[in-house]
LONUDREN-97989 format. One line per field, with one value per residue (C-alpha): residue number from 1; residue in three letters; x, y, z. Coordinates in nm, 4 decimals. Example, Ala and Ser with C-alpha at 12.3 -4.5 7.8 and 13.67 -1.06 7.14 Angstrom:
resi: [1|2]
resn: [ALA|SER]
u: [1.2300|1.3670]
v: [-0.4500|-0.1060]
w: [0.7800|0.7140]
% end
This chain:
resi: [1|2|3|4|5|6|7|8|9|10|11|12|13|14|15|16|17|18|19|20|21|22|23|24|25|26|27|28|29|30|31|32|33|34|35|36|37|38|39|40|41|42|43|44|45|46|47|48|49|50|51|52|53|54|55|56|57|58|59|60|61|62|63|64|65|66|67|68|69|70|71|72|73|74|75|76|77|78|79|80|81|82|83|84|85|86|87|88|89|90|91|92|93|94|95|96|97|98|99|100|101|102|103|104|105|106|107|108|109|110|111|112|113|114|115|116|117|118|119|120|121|122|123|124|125|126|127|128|129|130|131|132|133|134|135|136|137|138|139|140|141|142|143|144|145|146|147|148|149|150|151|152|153|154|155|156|157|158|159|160|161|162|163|164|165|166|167|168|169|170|171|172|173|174|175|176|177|178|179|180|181|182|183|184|185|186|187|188|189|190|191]
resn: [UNK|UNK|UNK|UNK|UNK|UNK|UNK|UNK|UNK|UNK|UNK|UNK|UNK|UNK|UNK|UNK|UNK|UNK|UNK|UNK|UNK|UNK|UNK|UNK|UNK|UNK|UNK|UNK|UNK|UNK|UNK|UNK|UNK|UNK|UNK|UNK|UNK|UNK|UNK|UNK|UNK|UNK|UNK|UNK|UNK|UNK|UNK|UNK|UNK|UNK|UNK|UNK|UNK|UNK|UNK|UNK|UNK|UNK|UNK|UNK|UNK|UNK|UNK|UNK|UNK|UNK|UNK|UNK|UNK|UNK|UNK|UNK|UNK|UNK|UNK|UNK|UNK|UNK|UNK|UNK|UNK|UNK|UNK|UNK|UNK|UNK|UNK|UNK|UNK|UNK|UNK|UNK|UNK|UNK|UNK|UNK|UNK|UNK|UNK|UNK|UNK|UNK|UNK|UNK|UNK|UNK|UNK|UNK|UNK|UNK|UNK|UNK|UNK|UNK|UNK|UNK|UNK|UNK|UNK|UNK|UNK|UNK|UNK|UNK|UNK|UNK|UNK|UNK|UNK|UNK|UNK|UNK|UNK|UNK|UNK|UNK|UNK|UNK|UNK|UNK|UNK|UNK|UNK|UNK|UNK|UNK|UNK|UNK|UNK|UNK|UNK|UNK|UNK|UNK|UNK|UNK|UNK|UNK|UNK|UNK|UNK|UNK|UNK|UNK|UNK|UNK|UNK|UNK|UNK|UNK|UNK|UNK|UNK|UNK|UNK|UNK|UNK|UNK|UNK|UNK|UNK|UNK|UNK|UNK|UNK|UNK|UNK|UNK|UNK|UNK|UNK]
u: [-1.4342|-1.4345|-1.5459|-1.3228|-1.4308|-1.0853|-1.2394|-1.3740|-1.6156|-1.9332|-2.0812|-1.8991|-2.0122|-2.3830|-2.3589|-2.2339|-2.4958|-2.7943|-2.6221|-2.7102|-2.3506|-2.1058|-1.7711|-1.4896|-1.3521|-0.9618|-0.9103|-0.6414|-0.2950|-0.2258|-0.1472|-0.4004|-0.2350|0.0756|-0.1050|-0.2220|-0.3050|-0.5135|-0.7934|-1.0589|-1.1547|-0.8078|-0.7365|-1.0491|-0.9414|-0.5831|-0.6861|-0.9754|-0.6873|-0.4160|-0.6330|-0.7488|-0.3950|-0.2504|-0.5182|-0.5045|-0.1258|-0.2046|-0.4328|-0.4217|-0.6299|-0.8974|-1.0640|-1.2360|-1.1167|-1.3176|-1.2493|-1.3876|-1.3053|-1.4815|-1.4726|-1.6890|-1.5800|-1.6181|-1.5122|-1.2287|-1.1489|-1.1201|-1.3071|-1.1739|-1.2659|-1.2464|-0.9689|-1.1698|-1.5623|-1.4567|-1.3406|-1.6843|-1.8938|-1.6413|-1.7115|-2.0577|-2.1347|-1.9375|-2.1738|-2.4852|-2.6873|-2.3846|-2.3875|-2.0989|-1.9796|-1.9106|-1.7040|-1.7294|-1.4549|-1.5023|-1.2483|-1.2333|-0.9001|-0.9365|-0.6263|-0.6656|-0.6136|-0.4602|-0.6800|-0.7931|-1.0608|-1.2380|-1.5313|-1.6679|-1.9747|-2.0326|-2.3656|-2.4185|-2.5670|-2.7190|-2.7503|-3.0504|-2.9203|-2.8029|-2.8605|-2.5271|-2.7293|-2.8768|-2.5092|-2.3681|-2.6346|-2.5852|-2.1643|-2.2476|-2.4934|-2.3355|-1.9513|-1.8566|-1.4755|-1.5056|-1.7096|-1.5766|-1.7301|-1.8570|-2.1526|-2.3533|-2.6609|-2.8629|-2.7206|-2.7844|-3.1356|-3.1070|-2.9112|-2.9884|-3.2552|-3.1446|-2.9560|-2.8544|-2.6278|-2.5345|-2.7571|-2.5524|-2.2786|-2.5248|-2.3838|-2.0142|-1.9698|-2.1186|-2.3018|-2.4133|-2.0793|-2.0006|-2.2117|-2.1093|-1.7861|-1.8807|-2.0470|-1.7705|-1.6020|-1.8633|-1.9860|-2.3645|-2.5361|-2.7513|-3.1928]
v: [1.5753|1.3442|1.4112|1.2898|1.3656|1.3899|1.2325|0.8824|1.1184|0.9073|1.2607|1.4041|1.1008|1.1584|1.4713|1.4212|1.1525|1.4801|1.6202|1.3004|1.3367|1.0333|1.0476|0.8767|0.8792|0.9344|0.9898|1.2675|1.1662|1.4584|1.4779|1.7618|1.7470|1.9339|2.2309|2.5122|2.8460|3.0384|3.1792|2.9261|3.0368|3.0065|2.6918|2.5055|2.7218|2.5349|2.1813|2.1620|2.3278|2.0535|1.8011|1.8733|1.9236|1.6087|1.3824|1.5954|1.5602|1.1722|1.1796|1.1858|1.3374|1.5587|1.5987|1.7908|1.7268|1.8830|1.8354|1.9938|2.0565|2.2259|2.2903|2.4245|2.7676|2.8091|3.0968|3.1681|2.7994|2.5977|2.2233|1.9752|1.5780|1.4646|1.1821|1.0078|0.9625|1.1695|1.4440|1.4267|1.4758|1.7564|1.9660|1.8610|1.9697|2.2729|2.4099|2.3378|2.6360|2.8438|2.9811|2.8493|2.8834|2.6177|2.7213|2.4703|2.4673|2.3449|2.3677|2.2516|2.1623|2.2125|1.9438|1.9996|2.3942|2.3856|2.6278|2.5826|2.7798|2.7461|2.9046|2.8889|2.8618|3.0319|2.9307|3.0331|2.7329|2.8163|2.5183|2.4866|2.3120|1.9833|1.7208|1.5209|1.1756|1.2878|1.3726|1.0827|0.8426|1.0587|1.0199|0.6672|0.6294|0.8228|0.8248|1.1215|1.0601|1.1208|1.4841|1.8016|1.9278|1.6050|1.6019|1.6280|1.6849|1.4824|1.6406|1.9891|1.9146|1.7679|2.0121|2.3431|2.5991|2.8566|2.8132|3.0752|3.1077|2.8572|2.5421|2.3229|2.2518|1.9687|1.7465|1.7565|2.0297|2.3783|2.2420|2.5643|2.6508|2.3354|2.3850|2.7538|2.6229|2.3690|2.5807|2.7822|2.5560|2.4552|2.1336|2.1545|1.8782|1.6669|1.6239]
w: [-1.6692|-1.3894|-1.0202|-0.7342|-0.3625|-0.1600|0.1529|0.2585|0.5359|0.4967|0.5589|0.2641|0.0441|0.1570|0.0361|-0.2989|-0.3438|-0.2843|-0.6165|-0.8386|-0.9884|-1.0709|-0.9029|-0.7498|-0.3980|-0.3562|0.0012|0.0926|0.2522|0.4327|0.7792|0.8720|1.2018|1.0145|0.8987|1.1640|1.1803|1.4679|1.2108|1.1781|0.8069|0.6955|0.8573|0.7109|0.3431|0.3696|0.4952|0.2379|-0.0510|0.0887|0.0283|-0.3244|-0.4133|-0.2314|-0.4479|-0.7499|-0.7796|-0.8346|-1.1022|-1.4502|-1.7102|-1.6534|-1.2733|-1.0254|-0.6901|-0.4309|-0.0698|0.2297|0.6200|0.8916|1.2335|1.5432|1.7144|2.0414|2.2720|2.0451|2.0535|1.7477|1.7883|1.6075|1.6362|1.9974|2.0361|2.3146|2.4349|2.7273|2.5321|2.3440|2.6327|2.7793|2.4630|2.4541|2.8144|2.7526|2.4730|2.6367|2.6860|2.4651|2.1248|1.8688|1.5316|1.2747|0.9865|0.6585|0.3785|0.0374|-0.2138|-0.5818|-0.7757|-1.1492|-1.3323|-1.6279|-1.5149|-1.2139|-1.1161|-0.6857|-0.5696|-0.2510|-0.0465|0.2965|0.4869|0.8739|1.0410|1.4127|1.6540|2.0054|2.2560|2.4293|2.7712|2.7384|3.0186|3.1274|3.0563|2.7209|2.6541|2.7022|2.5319|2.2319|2.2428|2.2960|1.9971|1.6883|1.5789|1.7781|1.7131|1.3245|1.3786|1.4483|1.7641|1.8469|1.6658|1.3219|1.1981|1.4116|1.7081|1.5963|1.4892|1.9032|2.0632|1.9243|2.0056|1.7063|1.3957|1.1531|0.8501|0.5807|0.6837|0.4310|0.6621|0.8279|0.5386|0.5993|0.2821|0.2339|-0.0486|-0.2242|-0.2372|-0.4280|-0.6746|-0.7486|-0.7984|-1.0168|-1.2599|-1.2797|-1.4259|-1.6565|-1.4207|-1.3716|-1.1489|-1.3038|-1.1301]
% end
Protein backbone atom coordinates (compact mmCIF):
# COMPACT_ATOMS: atom_id res chain seq x y z
CA UNK A 1 0.00 0.00 0.00
CA UNK A 2 1.51 3.20 -0.81
CA UNK A 3 1.30 6.55 1.20
CA UNK A 4 0.57 9.80 -0.68
CA UNK A 5 0.26 13.16 1.36
CA UNK A 6 -2.28 15.41 -0.77
CA UNK A 7 -0.42 18.64 0.12
CA UNK A 8 3.03 20.26 -0.70
CA UNK A 9 2.41 22.24 3.14
CA UNK A 10 6.06 21.99 4.27
CA UNK A 11 4.17 21.73 7.65
CA UNK A 12 2.23 18.74 6.50
CA UNK A 13 5.51 17.11 5.13
CA UNK A 14 7.25 17.74 8.58
CA UNK A 15 4.80 15.94 10.01
CA UNK A 16 4.76 12.90 8.07
CA UNK A 17 8.51 12.76 8.42
CA UNK A 18 7.76 12.39 12.81
CA UNK A 19 5.95 9.03 11.63
CA UNK A 20 9.21 7.44 9.97
CA UNK A 21 6.84 6.24 7.08
CA UNK A 22 7.77 6.30 3.21
CA UNK A 23 5.40 8.22 1.03
CA UNK A 24 4.83 10.34 -1.87
CA UNK A 25 3.59 13.89 -2.22
CA UNK A 26 0.70 14.56 -4.84
CA UNK A 27 -0.42 17.97 -4.19
CA UNK A 28 -4.34 18.55 -4.45
CA UNK A 29 -5.87 20.64 -7.42
CA UNK A 30 -8.76 21.87 -5.86
CA UNK A 31 -9.75 25.28 -5.66
CA UNK A 32 -10.48 25.36 -1.81
CA UNK A 33 -11.73 28.76 -2.52
CA UNK A 34 -14.92 26.85 -4.20
CA UNK A 35 -15.99 24.94 -1.26
CA UNK A 36 -17.72 26.83 1.86
CA UNK A 37 -19.82 26.23 4.52
CA UNK A 38 -20.31 28.43 7.87
CA UNK A 39 -19.40 25.37 10.37
CA UNK A 40 -15.75 25.32 10.86
CA UNK A 41 -15.64 21.39 11.51
CA UNK A 42 -17.44 20.69 8.41
CA UNK A 43 -15.61 22.98 6.31
CA UNK A 44 -12.07 21.64 7.34
CA UNK A 45 -14.04 17.72 7.05
CA UNK A 46 -14.84 18.70 3.20
CA UNK A 47 -11.58 20.55 2.15
CA UNK A 48 -9.37 17.81 3.77
CA UNK A 49 -12.15 14.93 1.93
CA UNK A 50 -11.85 17.11 -1.53
CA UNK A 51 -8.48 16.84 -1.47
CA UNK A 52 -7.95 13.14 -0.85
CA UNK A 53 -10.45 12.51 -3.48
CA UNK A 54 -9.09 15.07 -6.11
CA UNK A 55 -5.44 13.17 -5.81
CA UNK A 56 -6.87 9.80 -5.26
CA UNK A 57 -8.92 9.95 -8.48
CA UNK A 58 -5.36 10.13 -10.28
CA UNK A 59 -3.73 7.29 -9.00
CA UNK A 60 -3.49 3.90 -9.75
CA UNK A 61 -3.10 0.86 -7.76
CA UNK A 62 -3.22 0.70 -4.24
CA UNK A 63 -2.89 4.16 -1.94
CA UNK A 64 -3.57 6.02 1.04
CA UNK A 65 -4.16 9.53 0.41
CA UNK A 66 -4.39 11.54 3.42
CA UNK A 67 -4.81 15.22 3.33
CA UNK A 68 -5.49 17.68 5.96
CA UNK A 69 -6.89 21.43 6.48
CA UNK A 70 -7.39 23.56 9.40
CA UNK A 71 -8.30 26.77 10.41
CA UNK A 72 -8.32 29.30 13.51
CA UNK A 73 -11.84 30.37 15.05
CA UNK A 74 -12.26 33.44 16.25
CA UNK A 75 -15.39 35.19 17.61
CA UNK A 76 -17.47 33.11 15.37
CA UNK A 77 -15.11 34.02 12.57
CA UNK A 78 -13.41 31.48 10.53
CA UNK A 79 -9.38 32.47 9.84
CA UNK A 80 -8.09 31.34 6.96
CA UNK A 81 -4.46 32.35 5.37
CA UNK A 82 -4.08 36.12 5.27
CA UNK A 83 -3.64 37.34 1.51
CA UNK A 84 -1.33 40.22 2.60
CA UNK A 85 1.34 41.11 5.63
CA UNK A 86 -1.23 43.63 6.63
CA UNK A 87 -3.88 41.28 6.96
CA UNK A 88 -1.42 39.16 9.15
CA UNK A 89 -0.80 41.67 11.66
CA UNK A 90 -4.69 42.76 11.66
CA UNK A 91 -5.56 39.18 12.81
CA UNK A 92 -2.59 38.98 14.86
CA UNK A 93 -3.32 42.19 16.84
CA UNK A 94 -6.84 41.16 16.98
CA UNK A 95 -6.15 37.93 19.07
CA UNK A 96 -3.82 39.37 21.40
CA UNK A 97 -4.94 39.05 24.84
CA UNK A 98 -8.21 36.76 23.28
CA UNK A 99 -8.90 33.16 23.43
CA UNK A 100 -9.41 31.21 19.89
CA UNK A 101 -10.07 27.97 18.48
CA UNK A 102 -8.17 26.08 15.85
CA UNK A 103 -9.96 23.26 14.27
CA UNK A 104 -7.51 20.55 12.32
CA UNK A 105 -8.91 18.10 9.60
CA UNK A 106 -7.31 14.98 8.55
CA UNK A 107 -8.81 12.73 6.20
CA UNK A 108 -7.62 9.40 4.65
CA UNK A 109 -8.80 8.01 1.14
CA UNK A 110 -8.58 4.23 0.97
CA UNK A 111 -8.23 3.30 -3.41
CA UNK A 112 -8.11 0.27 -3.37
CA UNK A 113 -11.62 0.61 -1.20
CA UNK A 114 -12.81 3.70 -1.84
CA UNK A 115 -13.43 3.95 1.51
CA UNK A 116 -12.82 8.13 2.99
CA UNK A 117 -12.81 8.60 6.48
CA UNK A 118 -11.77 11.60 8.30
CA UNK A 119 -11.39 12.99 11.94
CA UNK A 120 -10.78 16.23 13.60
CA UNK A 121 -8.86 17.84 16.21
CA UNK A 122 -10.22 21.21 18.45
CA UNK A 123 -7.53 22.73 20.78
CA UNK A 124 -8.38 26.09 22.55
CA UNK A 125 -5.38 28.91 22.40
CA UNK A 126 -5.44 32.02 24.79
CA UNK A 127 -3.19 35.04 23.76
CA UNK A 128 -1.26 36.51 26.26
CA UNK A 129 -1.06 40.32 24.90
CA UNK A 130 0.80 40.79 21.96
CA UNK A 131 2.91 44.00 21.41
CA UNK A 132 2.28 45.79 17.85
CA UNK A 133 6.29 45.61 17.23
CA UNK A 134 6.68 41.97 18.36
CA UNK A 135 3.81 41.50 15.87
CA UNK A 136 5.13 42.70 13.15
CA UNK A 137 8.83 41.28 13.45
CA UNK A 138 7.15 37.96 13.75
CA UNK A 139 4.83 38.55 10.26
CA UNK A 140 8.03 39.71 8.92
CA UNK A 141 10.16 36.64 10.00
CA UNK A 142 7.99 33.39 9.30
CA UNK A 143 5.70 32.68 6.11
CA UNK A 144 2.61 34.11 7.54
CA UNK A 145 0.78 33.96 4.07
CA UNK A 146 0.90 30.02 3.89
CA UNK A 147 -0.71 29.61 7.75
CA UNK A 148 -4.08 29.76 8.74
CA UNK A 149 -4.43 32.44 11.32
CA UNK A 150 -1.22 33.78 10.56
CA UNK A 151 0.83 31.74 12.47
CA UNK A 152 2.22 28.15 13.49
CA UNK A 153 3.82 26.53 15.98
CA UNK A 154 6.43 28.83 16.77
CA UNK A 155 4.01 31.53 17.21
CA UNK A 156 1.81 29.67 19.55
CA UNK A 157 4.68 28.44 21.62
CA UNK A 158 5.22 32.80 21.36
CA UNK A 159 1.94 34.05 21.62
CA UNK A 160 -0.01 31.94 23.91
CA UNK A 161 -0.42 31.95 27.67
CA UNK A 162 -2.81 28.62 27.74
CA UNK A 163 -3.32 25.86 25.39
CA UNK A 164 -5.74 23.06 25.66
CA UNK A 165 -7.08 20.25 23.48
CA UNK A 166 -5.44 18.23 20.72
CA UNK A 167 -1.72 19.67 20.79
CA UNK A 168 -1.02 17.85 17.38
CA UNK A 169 -2.41 20.51 15.30
CA UNK A 170 1.15 22.47 15.86
CA UNK A 171 2.30 20.25 12.86
CA UNK A 172 -0.14 21.17 10.16
CA UNK A 173 -2.21 17.56 10.81
CA UNK A 174 -3.95 16.24 13.94
CA UNK A 175 -1.46 13.59 13.98
CA UNK A 176 -3.09 11.11 16.42
CA UNK A 177 -5.82 11.13 14.31
CA UNK A 178 -3.67 9.99 11.43
CA UNK A 179 -2.49 7.28 12.87
CA UNK A 180 -5.91 5.90 14.12
CA UNK A 181 -6.85 6.00 10.73
CA UNK A 182 -4.07 4.30 9.51
CA UNK A 183 -4.43 1.34 11.58
CA UNK A 184 -7.69 1.00 10.58
CA UNK A 185 -6.83 0.20 7.63
CA UNK A 186 -4.19 -2.09 8.60
CA UNK A 187 -1.17 0.75 8.12
CA UNK A 188 0.97 0.82 11.28
CA UNK A 189 3.95 3.39 11.42
CA UNK A 190 7.09 2.11 11.53
CA UNK A 191 9.99 3.47 15.06
Amino acid sequence: MNIVLASSSKFRIQALDLLNMDYDVIPSEIDEKSIRHSDPEVLARKLAEAKARDVGKRLKGDNLVISGDLFVIFQDSIYEKPKTEEEAVEMLSSFSGEELEVISGVSLLNTRTNDLESSLGRTKITFRDIGQSEIEKYVSNYPVLELAGAFEKEGVLKFSSEVHGDLSFLTGLPLNKLIQLLQKNDFYCQD
